[in-house]
C-alpha positions in Angstrom: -13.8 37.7 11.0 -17.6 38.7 10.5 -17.9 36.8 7.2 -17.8 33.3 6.1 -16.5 33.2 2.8 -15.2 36.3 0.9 -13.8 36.3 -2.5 -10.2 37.2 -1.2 -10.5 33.5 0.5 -11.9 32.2 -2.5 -8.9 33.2 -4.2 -6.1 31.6 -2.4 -5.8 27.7 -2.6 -7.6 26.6 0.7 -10.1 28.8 -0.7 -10.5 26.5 -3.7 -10.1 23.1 -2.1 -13.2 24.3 0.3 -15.4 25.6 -2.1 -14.6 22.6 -4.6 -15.1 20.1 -1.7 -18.6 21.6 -0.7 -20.0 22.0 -3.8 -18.8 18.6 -5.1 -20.2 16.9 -1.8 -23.9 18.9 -2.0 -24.5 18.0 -5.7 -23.0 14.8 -6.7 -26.0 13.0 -5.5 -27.8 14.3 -8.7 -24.3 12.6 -10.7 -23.9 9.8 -8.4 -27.8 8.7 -9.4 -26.5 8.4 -13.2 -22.4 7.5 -13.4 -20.0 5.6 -11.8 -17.6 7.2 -9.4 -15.7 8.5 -12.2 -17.4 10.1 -13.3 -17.9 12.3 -10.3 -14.0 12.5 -9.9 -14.2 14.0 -13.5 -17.3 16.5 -12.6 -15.1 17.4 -9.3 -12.1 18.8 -11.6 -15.0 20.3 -13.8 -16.0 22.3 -10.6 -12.9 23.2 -9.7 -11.9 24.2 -13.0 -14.2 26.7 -12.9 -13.7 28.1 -10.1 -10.1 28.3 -10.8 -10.0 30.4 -14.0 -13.0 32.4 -12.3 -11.1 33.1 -9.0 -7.9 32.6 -9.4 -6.5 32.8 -12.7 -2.1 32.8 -13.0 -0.4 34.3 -16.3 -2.1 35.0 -19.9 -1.8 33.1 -23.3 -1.1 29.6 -23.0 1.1 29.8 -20.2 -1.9 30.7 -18.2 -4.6 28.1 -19.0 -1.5 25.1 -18.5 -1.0 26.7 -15.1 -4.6 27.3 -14.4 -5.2 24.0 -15.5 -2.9 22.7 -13.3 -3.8 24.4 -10.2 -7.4 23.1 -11.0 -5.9 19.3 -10.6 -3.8 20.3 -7.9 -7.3 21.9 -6.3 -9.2 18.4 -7.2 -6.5 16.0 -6.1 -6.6 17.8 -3.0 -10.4 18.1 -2.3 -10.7 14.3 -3.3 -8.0 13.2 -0.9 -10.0 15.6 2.0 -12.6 13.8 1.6 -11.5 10.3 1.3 -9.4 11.0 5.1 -12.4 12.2 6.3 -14.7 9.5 4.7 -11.8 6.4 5.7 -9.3 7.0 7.8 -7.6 4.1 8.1 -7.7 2.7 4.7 -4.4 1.2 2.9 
């Protein structure tokens, strides 16, 4: 494997929750200076959004933004709870 990140990664769901994850953690210093942490969970399904209908968009019509939508949740739920492992391990 000679490269890091290729778009055929970037297209499959560990693909997302890493690029999410990284891009959420380098920038939300520039959020965190102005909003709650809401507000950063909000910009974190805004990124991965994004990169979901970019990358990996499922279906056309309406079926496909409700399941691109979805995966974009799915994507954020699962960068956030990454993150909060890494950050607190033992919390209840």
């Amino acid at each position: 494997m000679n490269d890091f990140f290729t778009l055929e990664m970037l297209a499959t769901f560990a693909g997302l929750v890493t690029a999410t994850g990284l891009i959420v953690q380098f920038t939300k210093g520039i959020i965190k200076k102005e909003f709650d942490d809401y507000v950063v969970r909000i910009y974190a399904f805004i990124v991965a959004l994004i990169l979901t209908a970019a990358f990996a968009p499922r279906g056309e019509g309406m079926q496909g933004v409700l399941v691109t939508l979805l995966n974009a949740v799915l994507v954020t739920l699962t960068a956030m709870g990454g993150y909060e492992a890494i950050k607190n391990p033992t919390a209840q």
